[in-house]
N, C-alpha and C positions, 0 to 999 in steps of 0.2 A: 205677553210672552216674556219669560226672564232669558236675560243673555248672562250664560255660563261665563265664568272667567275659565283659560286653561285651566289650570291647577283642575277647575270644577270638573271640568271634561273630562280628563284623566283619573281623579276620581270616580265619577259617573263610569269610566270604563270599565274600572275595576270590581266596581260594586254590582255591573250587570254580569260580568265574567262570574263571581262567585256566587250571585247567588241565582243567574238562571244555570251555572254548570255546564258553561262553556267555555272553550279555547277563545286565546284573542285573536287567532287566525281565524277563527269562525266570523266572529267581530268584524273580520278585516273584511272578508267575502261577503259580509251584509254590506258592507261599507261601497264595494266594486259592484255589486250590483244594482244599489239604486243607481248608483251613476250610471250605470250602462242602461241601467231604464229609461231614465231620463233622455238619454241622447239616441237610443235607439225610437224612444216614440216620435221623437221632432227627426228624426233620420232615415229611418223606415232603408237601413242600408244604402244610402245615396252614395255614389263614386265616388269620394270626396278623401283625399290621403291624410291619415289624423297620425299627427305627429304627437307621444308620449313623451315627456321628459320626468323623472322620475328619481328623485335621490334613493338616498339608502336607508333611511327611515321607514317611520309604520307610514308619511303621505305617499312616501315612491312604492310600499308594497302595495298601496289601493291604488296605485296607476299600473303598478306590474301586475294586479291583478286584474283590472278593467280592462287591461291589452289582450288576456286571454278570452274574455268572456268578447272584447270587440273582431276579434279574430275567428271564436268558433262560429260567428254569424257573418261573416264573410267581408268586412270590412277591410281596407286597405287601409294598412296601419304601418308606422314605423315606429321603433320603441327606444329610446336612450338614454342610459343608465348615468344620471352625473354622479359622477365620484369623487366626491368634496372631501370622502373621512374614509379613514381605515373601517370606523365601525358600521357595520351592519346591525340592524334589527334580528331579531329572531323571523317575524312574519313577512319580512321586505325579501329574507333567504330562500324562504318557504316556498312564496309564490314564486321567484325568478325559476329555482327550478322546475315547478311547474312549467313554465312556459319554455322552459329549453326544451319539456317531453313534449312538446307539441312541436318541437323543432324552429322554435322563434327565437332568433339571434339577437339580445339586441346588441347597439353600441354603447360603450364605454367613452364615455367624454371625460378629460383630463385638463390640465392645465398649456398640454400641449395640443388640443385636441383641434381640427378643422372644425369650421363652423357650420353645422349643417344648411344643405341648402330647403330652401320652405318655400313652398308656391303663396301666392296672396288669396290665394281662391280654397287654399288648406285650411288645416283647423290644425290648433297646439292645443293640448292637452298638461296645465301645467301642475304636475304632483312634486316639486323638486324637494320644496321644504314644509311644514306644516304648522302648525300654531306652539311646538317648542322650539320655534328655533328662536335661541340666547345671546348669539353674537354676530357679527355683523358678516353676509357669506365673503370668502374671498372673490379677489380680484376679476380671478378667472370663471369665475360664475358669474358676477354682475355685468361682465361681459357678454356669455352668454345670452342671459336675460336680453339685455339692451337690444342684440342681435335680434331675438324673437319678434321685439315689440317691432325694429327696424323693417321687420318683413310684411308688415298689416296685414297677419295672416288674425282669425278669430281666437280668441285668448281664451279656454274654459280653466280654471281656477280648481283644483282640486279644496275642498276647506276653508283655505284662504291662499290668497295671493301668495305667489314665495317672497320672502325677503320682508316681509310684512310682518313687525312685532304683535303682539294681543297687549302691551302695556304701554309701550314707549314707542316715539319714531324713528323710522331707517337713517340711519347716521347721512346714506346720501340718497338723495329725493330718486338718483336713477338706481338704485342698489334695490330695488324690486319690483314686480310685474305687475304692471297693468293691464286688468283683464277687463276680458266685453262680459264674463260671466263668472259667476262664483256659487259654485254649489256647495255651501256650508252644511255640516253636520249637525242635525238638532237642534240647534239654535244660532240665530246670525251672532256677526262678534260685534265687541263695540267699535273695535276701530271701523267697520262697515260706515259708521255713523259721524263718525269727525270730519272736520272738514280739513285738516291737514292728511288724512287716512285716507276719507273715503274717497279722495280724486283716484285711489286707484282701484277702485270698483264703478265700471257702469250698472251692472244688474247681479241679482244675486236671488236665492233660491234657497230653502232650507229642505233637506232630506233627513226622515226620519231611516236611522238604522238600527232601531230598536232599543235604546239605552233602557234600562229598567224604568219605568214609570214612577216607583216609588223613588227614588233618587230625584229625579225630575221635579216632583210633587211637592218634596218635603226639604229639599236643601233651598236655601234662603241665598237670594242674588242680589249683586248692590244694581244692577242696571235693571230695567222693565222696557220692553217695547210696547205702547200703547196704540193699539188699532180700536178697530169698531167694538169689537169682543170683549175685549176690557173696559172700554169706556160706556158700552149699553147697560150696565147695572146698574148706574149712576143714576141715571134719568129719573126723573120723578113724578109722575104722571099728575096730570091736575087733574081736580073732583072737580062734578057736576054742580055743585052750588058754590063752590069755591068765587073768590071775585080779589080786586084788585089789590086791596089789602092783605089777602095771602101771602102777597107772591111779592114781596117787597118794597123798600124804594132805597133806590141807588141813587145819592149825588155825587157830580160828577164838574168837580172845582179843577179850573185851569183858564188859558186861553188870554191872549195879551193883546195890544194893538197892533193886528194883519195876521193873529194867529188864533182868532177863534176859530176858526174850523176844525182845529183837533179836537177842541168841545165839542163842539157838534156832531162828529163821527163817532166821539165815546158815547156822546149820551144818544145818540141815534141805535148804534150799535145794542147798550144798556135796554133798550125797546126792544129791538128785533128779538133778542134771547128770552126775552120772559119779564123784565121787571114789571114790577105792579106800577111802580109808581116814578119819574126820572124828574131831579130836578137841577138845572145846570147853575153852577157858580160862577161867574166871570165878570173881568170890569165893568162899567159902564158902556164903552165903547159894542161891546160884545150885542147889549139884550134886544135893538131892534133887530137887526141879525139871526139871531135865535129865536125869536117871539115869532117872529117871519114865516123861518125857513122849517123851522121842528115847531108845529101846533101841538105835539103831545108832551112835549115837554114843560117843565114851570121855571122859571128862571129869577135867580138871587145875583143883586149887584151887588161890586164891591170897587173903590176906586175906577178912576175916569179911562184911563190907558193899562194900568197894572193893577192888578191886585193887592191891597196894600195891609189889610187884616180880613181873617177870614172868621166870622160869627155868624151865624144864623140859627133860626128860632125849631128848626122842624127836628123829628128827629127820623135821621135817613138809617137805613139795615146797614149800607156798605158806602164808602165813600172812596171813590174812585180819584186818583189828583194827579198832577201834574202836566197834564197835557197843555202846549204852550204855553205853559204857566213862564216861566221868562226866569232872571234870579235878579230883579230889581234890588234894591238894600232894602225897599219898604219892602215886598213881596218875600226878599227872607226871613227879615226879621218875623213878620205876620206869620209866614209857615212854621216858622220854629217855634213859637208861642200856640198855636196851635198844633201843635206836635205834641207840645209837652204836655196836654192837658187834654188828651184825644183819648176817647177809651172804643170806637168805633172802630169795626175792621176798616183795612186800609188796601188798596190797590193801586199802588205806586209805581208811578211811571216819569220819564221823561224827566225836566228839570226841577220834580220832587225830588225827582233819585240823586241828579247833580248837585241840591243845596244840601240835602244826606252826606254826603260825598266832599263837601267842601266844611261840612257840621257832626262829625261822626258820631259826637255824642250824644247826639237824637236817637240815632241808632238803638239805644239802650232802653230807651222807653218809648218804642212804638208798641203799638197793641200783638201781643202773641201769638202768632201765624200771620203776621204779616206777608203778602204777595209783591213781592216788588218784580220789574219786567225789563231790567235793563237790556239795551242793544249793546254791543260789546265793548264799547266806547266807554257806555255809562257804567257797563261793567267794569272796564278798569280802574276807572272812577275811585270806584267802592274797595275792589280787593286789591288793587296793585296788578301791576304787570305781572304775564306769566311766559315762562318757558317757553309752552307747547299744550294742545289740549288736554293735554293727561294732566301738566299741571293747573290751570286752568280749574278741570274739575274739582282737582284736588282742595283747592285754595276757596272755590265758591261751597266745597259743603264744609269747610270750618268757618265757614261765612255763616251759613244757612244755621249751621248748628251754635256760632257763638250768639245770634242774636235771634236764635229762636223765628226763624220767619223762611219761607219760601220763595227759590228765586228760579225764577222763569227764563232760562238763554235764549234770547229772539234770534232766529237764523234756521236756517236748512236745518230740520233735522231737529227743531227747537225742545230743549233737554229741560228739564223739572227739577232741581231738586231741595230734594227734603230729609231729614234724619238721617246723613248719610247715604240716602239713595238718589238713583238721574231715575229719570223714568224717560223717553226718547219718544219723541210722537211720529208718527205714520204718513200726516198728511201734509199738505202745501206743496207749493211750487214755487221755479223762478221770479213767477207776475208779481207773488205778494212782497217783493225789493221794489217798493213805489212806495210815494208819500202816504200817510195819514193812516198804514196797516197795524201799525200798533197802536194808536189810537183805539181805533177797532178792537185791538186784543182786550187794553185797556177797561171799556168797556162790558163786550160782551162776559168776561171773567168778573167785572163788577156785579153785573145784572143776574149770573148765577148766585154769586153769596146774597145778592138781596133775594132769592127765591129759596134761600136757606140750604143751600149746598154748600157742606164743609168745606172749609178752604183749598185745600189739597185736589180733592175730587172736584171744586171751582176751577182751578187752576189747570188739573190736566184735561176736562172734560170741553172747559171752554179752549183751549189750544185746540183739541182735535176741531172743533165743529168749525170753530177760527179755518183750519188749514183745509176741512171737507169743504167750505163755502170756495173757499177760494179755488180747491179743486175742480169743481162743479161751474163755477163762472167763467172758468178760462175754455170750456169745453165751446162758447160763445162768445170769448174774447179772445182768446189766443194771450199769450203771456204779455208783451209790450202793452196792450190797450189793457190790461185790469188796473181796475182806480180801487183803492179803499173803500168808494161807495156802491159799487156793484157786489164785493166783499158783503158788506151788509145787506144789501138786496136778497142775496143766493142765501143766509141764513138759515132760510126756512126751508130751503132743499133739502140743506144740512143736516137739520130734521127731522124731514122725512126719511131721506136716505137711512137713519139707522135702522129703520122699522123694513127696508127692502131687501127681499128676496132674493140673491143672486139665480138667474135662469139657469138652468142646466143645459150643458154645450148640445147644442144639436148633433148625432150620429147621424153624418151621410151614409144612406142605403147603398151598399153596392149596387153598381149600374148591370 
């Protein structure tokens, strides 16, 4: 799914106005009635007093319109106009008089205005501001806000949150609302997705209000939302005579004295997704260990405690590194000498990333789409401190883009990006913040390039399946007890699940 930037939206508005040959107040009434859809099928007119707040913009005219359509179907409503600007929209004018010929007062809130009062068993409806708003609302609005939240009455979001920028963040953390729900237009935003942003969304929801298709289709977006739909074209089905040698071999070099086990979950991991062939690289200390505990794997020593140069005779599709690999002086130096003479893809994790980081001039001559997986830490590592996640982004794709390679955000919400673009994945949960999960990413993202999956579509395909396993395990662990290795266990749910059916909801018979 691509996330429109503003600009794009209001584009997109324009471009369905002219060429389906329609008013933007038309726009706006498609706009008020999905939402009234929406709340009327979970509401079915329940007694419940739904409180409007609605600036003077095109967001307050889709709540000044939604108050009509909540009104002609008998709901108990109250509507209130904030009056932050002289200016008025043309369609925010339109509707309010509508709703005056219906005889709907609403109020006018001010700078002086009393606070209204709001039951906790109510519902806010909050339209104040919408995805243009440029500067930071005054005083006496962020007041108000604060007020609503104060009431823990349910918070439904018109678009987006008010006070909520689409590029940058609120100068103050209380300067906009926190809602339980957000019913965004056509596509979610990105701040939905950040982690300084999206603490102010619990759930959100996308309503289609018909933007012209062809805009949709054909305009080019720098974010992608990756769910099942996007990532099922990837898959690669295997032939019937097919056999081990097809489907790759991933080695998978790391692991120090009391830290093999990250080897182990990548090259465990490297198996469950498909490789043909795993063979793990690690000290001495490391191979009764391994030999033991993973019988399908092959295992290559190097040094007694750490890894001290890295050679071997085979030749692997993808070579996965760093997992407890340590940053001993021998264990650098050996990485670096093997860096610079590597022509093998590379999926680089952990303190590969840090001796990168501490060596940047390796950076320069790793292999061409390199995937590197830092956590945020190891992120800083690499690009330097950032502002705020907008910079952040900013600063990891002239990263991505100076050194030619893919970098993978590990966290909530884990972001891709490449050429300029994030791409934002779908799935995971709380559980997967436990040891040895990236490991696993590690891994499973190796053992797809060794099945010959382009880097890119490696990297986003294996995050999704990454964060569906994990999805899928906690349904039987619950979030505190998921370990890294039940991760790998659920895999193969992962799957299957893309190939499943969603059921169609059962229709209770009238009694």
């Amino acid at each position: 799914m691509k996330l429109f930037s503003a600009a794009q939206i209001y584009e997109a508005d324009k471009f369905t106005i002219e060429k389906q040959q329609i008013s933007s107040e038309i726009l706006m009434e498609r706009s008020a009635v999905q939402i009234f859809n929406w709340i009327h099928t979970r509401m079915q007119g329940a007694p419940v007093k739904i409180h409007l707040f609605c600036g003077i913009g095109n967001n307050g005219g889709d709540g000044i319109a939604l108050a009509r359509h909540l009104q002609e179907h008998g709901y108990n409503i109250a509507v209130y106009v904030v009056n932050y600007s002289k200016k008025r929209s043309k369609d925010f004018l339109i509707n309010l008089e509508r709703l005056k010929d219906r005889k709907i007062w609403p109020e006018f809130l001010d700078s002086d205005c009393t606070m209204p009062v709001i039951g906790r068993e109510d519902i806010i409806v909050d339209a104040i501001f919408g995805i243009g708003l440029n500067r930071a609302p005054a005083p006496w609005v962020v007041n108000l806000m604060n007020h609503l939240q104060k009431t823990e009455a349910f918070v439904l979001s018109v678009d987006i949150p008010s006070g909520l920028f689409t590029d940058r963040l609120p100068e103050d953390e209380k300067a906009a609302i926190k809602a339980n729900f957000v019913l965004s237009f056509q596509t979610p935003k990105l701040v939905f997705f950040l982690p300084e942003t999206g603490m102010y969304i619990d759930q959100w929801e996308v309503l289609d209000i018909g933007l012209d298709p062809e805009y949709l289709t054909t305009t080019e977006t720098e974010y992608h939302l990756i769910g099942k739909h996007d990532v099922l074209p990837f898959y690669i089905p295997r032939k019937k005579f097919s056999h081990k040698g097809n489907f790759g071999h991933a080695l998978m070099i790391g692991g120090s004295h009391g830290k093999i086990g990250a080897v182990h979950l990548a090259s465990k991991a490297s198996l469950f997704i498909g490789s043909g062939l795993v063979t793990a690289y690690v000290p001495e200390c490391g191979y009764v260990a391994l030999q033991a505990s993973l019988p399908e794997a092959m295992v290559l020593t190097d040094g007694e405690k750490h890894i001290s140069k890295i050679e071997f005779d085979i030749v692997p599709s993808v070579i996965g590194i760093g997992m407890g690999l340590g940053i001993e002086s021998k264990t650098v130096e050996g990485y670096s000498n093997f860096i610079k003479k590597n022509k093998i893809p590379l999926v680089i994790d952990a303190d590969a990333l840090n001796i990168l980081s501490l060596n940047k001039a390796l950076l320069k001559v790793l292999p061409e789409r390199s995937i590197l997986t830092p956590h945020p830490k190891e992120l800083e590592r690499l690009i330097g401190k950032w502002k705020n996640d907008f910079d952040k982004l900013k600063k990891t794709k002239a990263f991505s883009k100076k050194y030619d390679c893919i970098v993978v955000l590990k966290g909530a919400n884990t972001i891709t990006v490449y050429e300029g673009k994030g791409y934002i994945n779908t799935t995971g949960n709380p559980g997967m913040a436990t040891a040895g999960s990236g490991d696993v990413l590690t891994g499973v993202i190796s053992g797809l390039v060794a099945q010959g999956y382009e880097p890119l579509k490696a990297a986003l395909f294996g995050v999704y399946l990454h964060g569906k396993a994990a999805d899928i395990a906690i349904e039987e662990t619950g979030y505190q007890t998921l370990t890294a290795s039940k991760i790998i266990e659920t895999i193969g749910k992962a799957y299957i699940n893309l190939f499943e059916i969603p059921e169609p909801p059962q229709v209770q018979e009238p009694e």
